[in-house]
C-alpha positions as CSV (number, residue, x, y, z in Angstrom):
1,X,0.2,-12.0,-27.7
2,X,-3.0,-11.5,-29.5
3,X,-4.6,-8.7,-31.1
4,X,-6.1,-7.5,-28.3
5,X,-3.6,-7.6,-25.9
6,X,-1.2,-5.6,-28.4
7,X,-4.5,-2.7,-28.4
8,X,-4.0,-2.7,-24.8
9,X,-0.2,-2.6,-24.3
10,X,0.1,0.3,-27.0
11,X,-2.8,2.5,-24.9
12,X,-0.6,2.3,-21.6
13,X,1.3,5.9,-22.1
14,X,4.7,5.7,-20.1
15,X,4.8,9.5,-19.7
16,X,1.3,9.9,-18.8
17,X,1.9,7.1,-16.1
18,X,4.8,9.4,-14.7
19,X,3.2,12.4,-14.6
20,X,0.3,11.3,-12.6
21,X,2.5,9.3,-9.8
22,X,4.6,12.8,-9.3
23,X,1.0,14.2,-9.2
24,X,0.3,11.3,-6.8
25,X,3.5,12.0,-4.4
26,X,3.1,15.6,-4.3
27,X,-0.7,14.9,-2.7
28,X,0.5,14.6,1.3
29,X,-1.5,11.6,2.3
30,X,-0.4,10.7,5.4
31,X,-3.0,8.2,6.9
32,X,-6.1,10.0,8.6
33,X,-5.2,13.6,7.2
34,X,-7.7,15.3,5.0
35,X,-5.1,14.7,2.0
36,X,-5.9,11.1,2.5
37,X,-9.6,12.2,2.0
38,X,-8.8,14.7,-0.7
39,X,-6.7,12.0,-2.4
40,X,-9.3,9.5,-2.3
41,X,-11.5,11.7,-4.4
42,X,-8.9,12.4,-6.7
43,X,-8.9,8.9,-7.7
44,X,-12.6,8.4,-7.9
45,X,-12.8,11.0,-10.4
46,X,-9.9,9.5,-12.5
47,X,-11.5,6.1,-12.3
48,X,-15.0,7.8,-13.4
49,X,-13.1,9.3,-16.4
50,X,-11.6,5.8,-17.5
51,X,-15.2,4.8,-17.9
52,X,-15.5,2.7,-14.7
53,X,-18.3,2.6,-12.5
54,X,-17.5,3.6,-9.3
55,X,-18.4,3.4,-5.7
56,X,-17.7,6.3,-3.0
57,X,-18.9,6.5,0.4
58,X,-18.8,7.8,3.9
59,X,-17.2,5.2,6.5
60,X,-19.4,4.8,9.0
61,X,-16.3,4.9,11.6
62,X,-18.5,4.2,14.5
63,X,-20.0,0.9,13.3
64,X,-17.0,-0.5,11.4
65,X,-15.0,-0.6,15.2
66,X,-18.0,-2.5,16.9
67,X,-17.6,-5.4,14.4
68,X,-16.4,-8.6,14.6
69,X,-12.8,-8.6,13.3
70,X,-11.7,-4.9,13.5
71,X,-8.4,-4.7,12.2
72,X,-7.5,-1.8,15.0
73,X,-6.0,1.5,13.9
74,X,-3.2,4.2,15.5
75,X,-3.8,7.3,13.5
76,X,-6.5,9.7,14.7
77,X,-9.1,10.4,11.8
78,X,-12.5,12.1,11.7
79,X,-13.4,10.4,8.3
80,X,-12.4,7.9,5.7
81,X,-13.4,6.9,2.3
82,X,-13.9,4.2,-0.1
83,X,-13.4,3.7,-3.7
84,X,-14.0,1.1,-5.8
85,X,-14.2,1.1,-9.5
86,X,-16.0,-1.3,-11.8
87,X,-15.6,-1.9,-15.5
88,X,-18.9,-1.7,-17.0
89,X,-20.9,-4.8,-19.0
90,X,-19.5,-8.3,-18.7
91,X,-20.8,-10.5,-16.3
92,X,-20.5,-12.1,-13.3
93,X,-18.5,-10.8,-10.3
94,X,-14.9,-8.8,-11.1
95,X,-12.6,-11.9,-12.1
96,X,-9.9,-9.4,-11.5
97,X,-9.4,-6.9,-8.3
98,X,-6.8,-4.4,-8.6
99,X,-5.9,-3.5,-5.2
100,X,-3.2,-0.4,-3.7
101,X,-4.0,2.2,-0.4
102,X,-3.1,5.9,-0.8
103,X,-2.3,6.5,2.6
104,X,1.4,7.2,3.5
105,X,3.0,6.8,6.5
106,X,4.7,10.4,8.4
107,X,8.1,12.1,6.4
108,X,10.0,12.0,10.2
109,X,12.6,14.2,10.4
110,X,13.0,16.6,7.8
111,X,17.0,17.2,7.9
112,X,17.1,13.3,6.9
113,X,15.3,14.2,2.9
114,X,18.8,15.5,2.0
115,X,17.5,19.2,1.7
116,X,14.4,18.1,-0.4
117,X,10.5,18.2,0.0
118,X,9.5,14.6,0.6
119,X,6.0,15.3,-1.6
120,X,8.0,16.8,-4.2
121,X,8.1,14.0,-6.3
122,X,12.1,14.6,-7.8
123,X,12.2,12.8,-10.3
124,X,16.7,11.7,-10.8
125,X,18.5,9.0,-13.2
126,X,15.1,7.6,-14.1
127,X,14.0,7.3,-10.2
128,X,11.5,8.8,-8.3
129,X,11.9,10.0,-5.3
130,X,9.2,10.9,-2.5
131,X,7.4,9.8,0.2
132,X,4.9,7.1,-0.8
133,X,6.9,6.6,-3.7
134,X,7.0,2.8,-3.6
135,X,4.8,2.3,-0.4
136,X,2.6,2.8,-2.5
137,X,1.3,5.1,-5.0
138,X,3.4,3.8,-7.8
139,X,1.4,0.2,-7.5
140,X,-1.6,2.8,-6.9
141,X,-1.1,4.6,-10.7
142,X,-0.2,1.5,-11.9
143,X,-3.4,0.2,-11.1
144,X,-5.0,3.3,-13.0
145,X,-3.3,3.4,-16.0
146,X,-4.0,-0.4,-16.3
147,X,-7.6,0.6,-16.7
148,X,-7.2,3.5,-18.2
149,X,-5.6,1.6,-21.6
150,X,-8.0,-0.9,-21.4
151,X,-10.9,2.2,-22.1
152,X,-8.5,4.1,-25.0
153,X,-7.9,0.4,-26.7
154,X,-12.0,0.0,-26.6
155,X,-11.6,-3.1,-25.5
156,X,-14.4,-5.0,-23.7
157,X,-13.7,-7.3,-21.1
158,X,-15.8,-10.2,-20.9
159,X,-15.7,-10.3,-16.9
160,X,-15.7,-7.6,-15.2
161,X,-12.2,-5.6,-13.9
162,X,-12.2,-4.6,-10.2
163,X,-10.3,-1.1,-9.3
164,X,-9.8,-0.8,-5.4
165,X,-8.6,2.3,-3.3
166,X,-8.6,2.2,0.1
167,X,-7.0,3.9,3.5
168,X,-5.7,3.3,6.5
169,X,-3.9,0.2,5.3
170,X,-0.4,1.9,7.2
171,X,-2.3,1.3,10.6
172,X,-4.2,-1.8,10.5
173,X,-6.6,-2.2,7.5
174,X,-9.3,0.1,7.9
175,X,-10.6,0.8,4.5
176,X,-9.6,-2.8,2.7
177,X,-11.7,-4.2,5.9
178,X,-14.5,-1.5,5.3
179,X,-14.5,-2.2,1.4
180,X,-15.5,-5.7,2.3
181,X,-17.3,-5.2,4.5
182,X,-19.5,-3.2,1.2
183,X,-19.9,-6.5,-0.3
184,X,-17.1,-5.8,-3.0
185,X,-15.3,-8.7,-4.1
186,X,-13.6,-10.4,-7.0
187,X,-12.4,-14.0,-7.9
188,X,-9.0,-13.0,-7.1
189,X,-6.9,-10.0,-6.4
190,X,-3.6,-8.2,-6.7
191,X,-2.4,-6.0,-4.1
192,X,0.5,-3.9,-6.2
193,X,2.4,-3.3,-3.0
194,X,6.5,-3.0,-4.1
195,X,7.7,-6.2,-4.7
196,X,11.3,-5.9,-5.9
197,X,10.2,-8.0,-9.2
198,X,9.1,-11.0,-7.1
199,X,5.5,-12.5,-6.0
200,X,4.4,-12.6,-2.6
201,X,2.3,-15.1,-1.8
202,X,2.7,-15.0,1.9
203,X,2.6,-12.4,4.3
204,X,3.7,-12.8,8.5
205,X,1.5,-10.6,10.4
206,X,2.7,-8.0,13.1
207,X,0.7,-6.8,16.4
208,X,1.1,-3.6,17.7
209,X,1.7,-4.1,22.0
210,X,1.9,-1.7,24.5
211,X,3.9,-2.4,27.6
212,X,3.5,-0.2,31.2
213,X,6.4,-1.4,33.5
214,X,6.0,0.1,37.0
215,X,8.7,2.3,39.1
216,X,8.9,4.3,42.5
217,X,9.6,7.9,42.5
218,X,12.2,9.1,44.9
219,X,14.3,12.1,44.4
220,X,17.3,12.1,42.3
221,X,19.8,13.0,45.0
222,X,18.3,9.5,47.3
223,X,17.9,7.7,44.2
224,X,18.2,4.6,46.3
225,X,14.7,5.3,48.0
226,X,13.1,4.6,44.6
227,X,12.9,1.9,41.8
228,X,14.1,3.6,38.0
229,X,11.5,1.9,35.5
230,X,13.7,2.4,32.7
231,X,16.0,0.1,34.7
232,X,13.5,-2.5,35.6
233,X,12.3,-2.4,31.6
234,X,16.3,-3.5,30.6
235,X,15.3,-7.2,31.8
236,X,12.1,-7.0,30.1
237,X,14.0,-6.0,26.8
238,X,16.4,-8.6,26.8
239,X,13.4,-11.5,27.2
240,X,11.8,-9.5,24.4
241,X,14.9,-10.2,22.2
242,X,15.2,-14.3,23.7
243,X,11.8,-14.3,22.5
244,X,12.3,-13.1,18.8
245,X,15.2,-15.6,18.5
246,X,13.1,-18.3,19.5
247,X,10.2,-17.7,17.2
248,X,12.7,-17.0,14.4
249,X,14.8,-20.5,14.7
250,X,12.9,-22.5,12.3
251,X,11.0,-20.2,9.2
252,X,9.6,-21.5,6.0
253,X,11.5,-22.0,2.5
254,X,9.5,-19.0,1.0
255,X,11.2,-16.3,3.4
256,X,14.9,-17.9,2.3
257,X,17.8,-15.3,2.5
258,X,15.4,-13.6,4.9
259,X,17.5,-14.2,8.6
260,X,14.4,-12.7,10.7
261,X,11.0,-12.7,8.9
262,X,9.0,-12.2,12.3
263,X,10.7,-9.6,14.1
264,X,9.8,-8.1,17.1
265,X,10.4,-4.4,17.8
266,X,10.4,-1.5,20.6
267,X,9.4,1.5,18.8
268,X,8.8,3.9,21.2
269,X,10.0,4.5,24.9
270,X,8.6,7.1,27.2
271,X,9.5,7.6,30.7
272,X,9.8,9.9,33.5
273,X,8.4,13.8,34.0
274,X,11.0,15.3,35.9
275,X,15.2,15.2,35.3
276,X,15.9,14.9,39.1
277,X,12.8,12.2,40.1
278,X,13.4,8.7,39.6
279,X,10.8,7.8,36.5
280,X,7.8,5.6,37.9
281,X,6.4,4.8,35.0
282,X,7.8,3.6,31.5
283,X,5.9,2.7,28.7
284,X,6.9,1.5,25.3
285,X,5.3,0.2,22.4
286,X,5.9,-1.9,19.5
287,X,5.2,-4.4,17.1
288,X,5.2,-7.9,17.6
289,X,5.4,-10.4,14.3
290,X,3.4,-13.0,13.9
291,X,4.1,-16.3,12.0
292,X,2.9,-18.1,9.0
293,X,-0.6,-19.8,9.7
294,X,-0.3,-18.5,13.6
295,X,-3.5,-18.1,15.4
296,X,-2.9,-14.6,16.4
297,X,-3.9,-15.1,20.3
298,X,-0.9,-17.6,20.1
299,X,0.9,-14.5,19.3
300,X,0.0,-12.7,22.0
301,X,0.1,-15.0,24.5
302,X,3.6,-16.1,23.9
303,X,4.3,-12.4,24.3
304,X,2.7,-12.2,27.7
305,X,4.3,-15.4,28.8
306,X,7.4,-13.8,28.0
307,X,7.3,-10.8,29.7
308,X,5.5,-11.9,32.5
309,X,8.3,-14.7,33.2
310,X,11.1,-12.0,33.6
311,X,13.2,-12.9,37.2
312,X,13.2,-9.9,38.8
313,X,12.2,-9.0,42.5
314,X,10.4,-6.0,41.7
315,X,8.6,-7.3,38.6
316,X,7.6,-10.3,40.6
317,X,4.8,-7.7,42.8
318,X,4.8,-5.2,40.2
319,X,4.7,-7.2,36.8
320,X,4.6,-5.2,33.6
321,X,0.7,-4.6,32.1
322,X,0.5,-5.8,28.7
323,X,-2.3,-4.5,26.0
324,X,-2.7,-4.5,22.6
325,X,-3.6,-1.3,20.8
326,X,-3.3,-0.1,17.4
327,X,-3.2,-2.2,14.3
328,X,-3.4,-6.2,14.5
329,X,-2.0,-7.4,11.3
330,X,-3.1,-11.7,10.8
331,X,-0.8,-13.6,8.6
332,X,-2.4,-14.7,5.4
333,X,-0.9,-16.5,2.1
334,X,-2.2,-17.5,-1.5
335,X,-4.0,-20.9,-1.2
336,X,-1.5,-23.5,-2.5
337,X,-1.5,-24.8,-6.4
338,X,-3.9,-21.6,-6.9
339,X,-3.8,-20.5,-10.4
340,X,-3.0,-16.5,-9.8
341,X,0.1,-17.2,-9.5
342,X,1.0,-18.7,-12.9
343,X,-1.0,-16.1,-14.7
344,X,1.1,-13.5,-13.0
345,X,4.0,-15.5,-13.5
346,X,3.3,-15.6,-17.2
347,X,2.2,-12.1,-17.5
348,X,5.3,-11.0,-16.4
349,X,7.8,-13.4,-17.8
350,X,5.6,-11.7,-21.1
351,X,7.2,-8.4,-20.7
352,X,10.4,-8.7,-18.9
353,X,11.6,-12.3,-20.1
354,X,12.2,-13.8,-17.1
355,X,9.7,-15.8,-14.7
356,X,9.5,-14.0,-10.9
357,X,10.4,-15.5,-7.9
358,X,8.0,-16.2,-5.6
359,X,8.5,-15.3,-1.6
360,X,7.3,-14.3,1.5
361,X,7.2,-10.7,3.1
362,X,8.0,-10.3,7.2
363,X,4.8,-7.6,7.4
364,X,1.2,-6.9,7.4
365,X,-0.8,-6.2,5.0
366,X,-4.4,-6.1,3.4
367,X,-3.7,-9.5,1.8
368,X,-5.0,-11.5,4.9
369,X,-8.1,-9.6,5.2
370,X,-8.6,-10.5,1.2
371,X,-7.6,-14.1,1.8
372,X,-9.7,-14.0,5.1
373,X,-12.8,-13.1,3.2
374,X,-12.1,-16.1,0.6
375,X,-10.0,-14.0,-2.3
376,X,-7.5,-15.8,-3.5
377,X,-4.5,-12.8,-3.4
378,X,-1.2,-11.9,-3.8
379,X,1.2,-8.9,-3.9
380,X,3.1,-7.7,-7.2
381,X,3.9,-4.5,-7.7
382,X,7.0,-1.7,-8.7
383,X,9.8,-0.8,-5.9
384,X,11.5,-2.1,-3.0
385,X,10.2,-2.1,0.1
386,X,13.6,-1.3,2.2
387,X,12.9,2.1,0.6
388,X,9.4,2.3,2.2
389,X,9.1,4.6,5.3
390,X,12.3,5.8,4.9
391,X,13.7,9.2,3.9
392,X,15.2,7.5,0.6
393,X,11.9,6.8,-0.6
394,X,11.7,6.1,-4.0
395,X,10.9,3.9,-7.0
396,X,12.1,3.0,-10.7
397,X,10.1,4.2,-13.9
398,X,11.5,1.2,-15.4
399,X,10.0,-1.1,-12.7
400,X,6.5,1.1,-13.0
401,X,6.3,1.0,-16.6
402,X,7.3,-3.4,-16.7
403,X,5.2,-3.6,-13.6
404,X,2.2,-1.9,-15.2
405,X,2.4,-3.8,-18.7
406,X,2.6,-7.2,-16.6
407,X,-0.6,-6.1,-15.0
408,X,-2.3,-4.9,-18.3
409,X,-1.6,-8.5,-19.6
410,X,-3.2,-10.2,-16.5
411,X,-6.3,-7.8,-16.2
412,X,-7.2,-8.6,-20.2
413,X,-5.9,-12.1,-20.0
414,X,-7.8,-12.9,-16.7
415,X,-11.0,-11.1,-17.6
416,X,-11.5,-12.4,-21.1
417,X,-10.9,-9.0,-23.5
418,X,-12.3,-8.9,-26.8
């Protein structure tokens, strides 16, 4: 390492970094909450103070669902903001983007947090526990602090250094789609989502579906007279699962040790409104994955094919209504051969001593809509994602801290520091 990078390394402040994620966790963020809002602000003002320039604004909501590409959302939300921070001086667009959302998905049941607050950020055997955690406020800080040493060390950076905040990213892509939609952009970008020490380069996609199968009410006692929907969904189910076998048979080498990387899940069933009347209606909802490189109306419409084949008698005049609400994730990956993923490679082999594997994730995220919009992108950041949107949230202060250096490196490496 050079001079510079040593100026930069030594800035980074390890307890400083800690403090602010558990200051980061205890803000309840949940996507399209006013903490998301109030958060959002927080980190405009934190980016301001590292000597960035930054950009906050309004979403106009209204005109970002009439455009072309609208990534869908599920949450309700009145308002939504973006922040972007820019290093000042240098030239040229940001060589380096810096990406991470600080929305966080619902706690669920309480009783499951093993008596604890999920926001209160316990901090146990060098772990941190809380909702948002990994998923992903400790990519988010990690993102800060990187900028942060960069202004202690007085360092200048010869191209400029890209901070990006956004929202909504739990339910479709909201804000990453509305901050490009600003015009921000960069040469290339890291999204610090957890990566368990690897590099994704690849992400599947996921589309969220909402089935309506049809019954007819009857009584309880003449059952008989009716048609239970929550039976005449059981058929549907098991095509569902045919399905996700079929589209998981052959998979790419960069999801290996991965047995299903394009699941396809019923997460919610409703049904019924009355314990003693057959149910006429059920509907369910879920998410359906979508492959590497898939168009996603191929997606869908082996979905509908699916469903709509089901051998049934009833289903054959009453077939089940497909639509597709809520987020629609594309797939999206790193262009081949491109050169961000050495330099991360490097940066992190730099710190840790050992070169990360590179692999592919089974979910959505803001990486297509980066890739989509001709940024080259990737994910690497601290924690594991089968802690996210669980009750046993949580991430290593090792991981942030090695995490953090490995992205100090890149960010003065990639942007020419002096």
């Amino acid at each position: 390492m050079h001079d510079v990078e040593a100026r930069v390394l030594d800035a980074l402040d390890a307890a400083e970094t800690v403090n602010l994620l558990a200051e980061t966790v205890r803000v309840p963020s949940v996507t399209g909450t006013d903490a998301e809002s109030d958060l959002q602000h927080r980190f405009a003002r934190l980016l301001t103070e590292a000597g960035m320039d930054v950009d906050v604004w309004k979403l106009d909501l209204a005109d970002l669902t009439a455009r072309p590409g609208f990534p869908g959302t599920e949450a309700p939300r009145s308002e939504g903001y973006g922040v972007v921070a820019v290093t000042p001086g240098g030239e040229g667009m940001p060589a380096l983007a810096l990406q991470g959302h600080v929305d966080v998905v619902p706690t669920g049941d309480l009783a499951k947090w093993a008596g604890s607050d999920p926001f209160a950020a316990r901090i146990s055997g060098g772990v941190l526990h809380g909702r948002g955690a990994c998923d992903m406020k400790a990519g988010l800080v990690a993102n800060l602090a990187v900028a942060r040493a960069i202004a202690q060390a007085g360092v200048k950076l010869a191209r400029p250094l890209a901070v990006h905040c956004v929202i909504s990213e739990e339910d479709g892509g909201l804000g990453a789609f509305a901050t490009l939609d600003r015009g921000h952009t960069a040469e290339a970008a890291v999204i610090t989502e957890p990566t368990s020490g690897a590099v994704i380069t690849a992400n599947a996609g996921a589309l969220t579906f909402r089935l309506e199968i049809a019954g007819q009410a009857a009584h309880g006692a003449t059952r008989y007279e009716g048609v239970n929907a929550i039976e005449v969904f059981w058929p549907v189910f098991e095509a569902i699962r045919r399905l996700e076998a079929a589209r998981n048979r052959d998979v790419p080498e960069l999801f290996a040790g991965n047995a299903m990387p394009y699941p396809i899940e019923v997460g919610t069933v409703r049904a019924g409104d009355w314990a003693s009347t057959v149910p006429d209606l059920l509907v369910a909802e879920g998410r359906l994955g979508v492959r590497l490189d898939e168009d996603p109306a191929d997606a869908r419409a082996a979905f509908e094919e699916a469903v709509a084949g089901v051998a049934h008698p009833w289903l054959r005049d009453n077939p089940p209504v497909v639509t597709w609400p809520g987020g629609q994730f594309a797939s999206g990956r790193l262009p081949a051969g491109h050169r961000l993923l050495e330099e991360v490679g490097r940066a992190v082999a730099d710190v840790t001593g050992t070169r990360p594997a590179q692999a592919a994730a089974p979910y959505g995220s803001d990486l297509r809509l980066y890739t989509a919009a001709g940024i080259p992108t990737l994910h690497y950041g601290p924690g594991d994602v089968r802690f996210a949107h669980a009750p046993r949230e949580q991430v290593s202060l090792t991981e942030l801290h090695d995490v953090t250096r490995a992205l100090a490196l890149l960010a003065v490496r990639r942007c020419a520091a002096y």
